[in-house]
Wavefront OBJ file of the C-alpha trace (Angstrom):
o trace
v 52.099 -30.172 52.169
v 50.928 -31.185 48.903
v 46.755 -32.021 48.554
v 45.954 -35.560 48.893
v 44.760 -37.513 45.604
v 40.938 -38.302 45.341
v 39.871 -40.705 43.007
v 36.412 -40.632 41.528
v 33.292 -42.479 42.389
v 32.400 -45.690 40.312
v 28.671 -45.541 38.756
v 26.741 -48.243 39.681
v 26.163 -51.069 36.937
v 22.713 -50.362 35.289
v 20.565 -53.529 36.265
v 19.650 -55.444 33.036
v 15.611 -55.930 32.515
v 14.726 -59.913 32.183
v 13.078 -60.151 29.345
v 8.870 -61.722 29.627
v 7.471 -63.720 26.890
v 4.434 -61.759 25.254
v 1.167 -63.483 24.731
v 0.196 -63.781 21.865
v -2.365 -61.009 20.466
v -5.907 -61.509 21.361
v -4.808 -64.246 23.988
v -6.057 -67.643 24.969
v -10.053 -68.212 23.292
v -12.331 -67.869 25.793
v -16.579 -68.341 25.539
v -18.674 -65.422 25.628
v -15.563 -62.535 24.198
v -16.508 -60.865 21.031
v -13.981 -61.270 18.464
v -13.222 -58.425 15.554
v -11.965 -59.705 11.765
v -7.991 -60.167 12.320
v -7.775 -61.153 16.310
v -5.632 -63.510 17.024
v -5.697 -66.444 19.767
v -4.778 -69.354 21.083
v -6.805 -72.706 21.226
v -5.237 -76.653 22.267
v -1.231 -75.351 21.558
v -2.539 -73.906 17.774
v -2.673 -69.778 17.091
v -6.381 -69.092 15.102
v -7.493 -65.953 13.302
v -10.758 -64.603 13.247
v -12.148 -64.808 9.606
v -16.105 -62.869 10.510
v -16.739 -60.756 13.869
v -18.882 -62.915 16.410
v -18.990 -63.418 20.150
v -18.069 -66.502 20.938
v -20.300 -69.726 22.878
v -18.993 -72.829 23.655
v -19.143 -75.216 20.841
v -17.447 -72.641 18.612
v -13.884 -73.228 19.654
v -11.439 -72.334 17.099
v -10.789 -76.027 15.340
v -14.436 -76.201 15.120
v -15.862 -73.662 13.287
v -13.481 -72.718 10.019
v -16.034 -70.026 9.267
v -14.957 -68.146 11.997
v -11.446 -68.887 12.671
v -8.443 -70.091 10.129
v -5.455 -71.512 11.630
v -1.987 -69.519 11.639
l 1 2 3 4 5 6 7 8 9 10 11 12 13 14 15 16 17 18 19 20 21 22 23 24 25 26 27 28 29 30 31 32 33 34 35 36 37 38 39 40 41 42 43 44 45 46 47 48 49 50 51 52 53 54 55 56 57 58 59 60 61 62 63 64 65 66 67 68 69 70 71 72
């Protein structure tokens, strides 16, 4: 009797990561966060970057104060 033929297991497909969408650095602006020269955020759709280190208050969103933010 000759020895019966094996054939060898298949691996199983590697599954693919779905890719996430990164937020931006920095993130959405948001009262009362301290912000450091260079952070970037987000404010009404527009990406901002801070221009002098503060924490922020309401009333000094992004679009109004250019002393403290320039937009991307």
């Amino acid at each position: 009797p000759s020895p019966t033929p094996t054939t060898s297991p298949t691996p199983a497909p590697t599954p693919t990561a779905t890719p996430t969408s990164t937020p931006a650095p920095g993130g959405t602006w948001t009262a009362g966060r301290a912000y450091q020269v260079g952070d970037q955020v987000t404010y009404g759709g527009s990406t901002y970057r801070c221009r002098q280190a503060h924490t922020a208050i309401a009333g000094w969103e992004p679009p109004n104060v250019p002393a403290l933010w320039s937009q991307v």
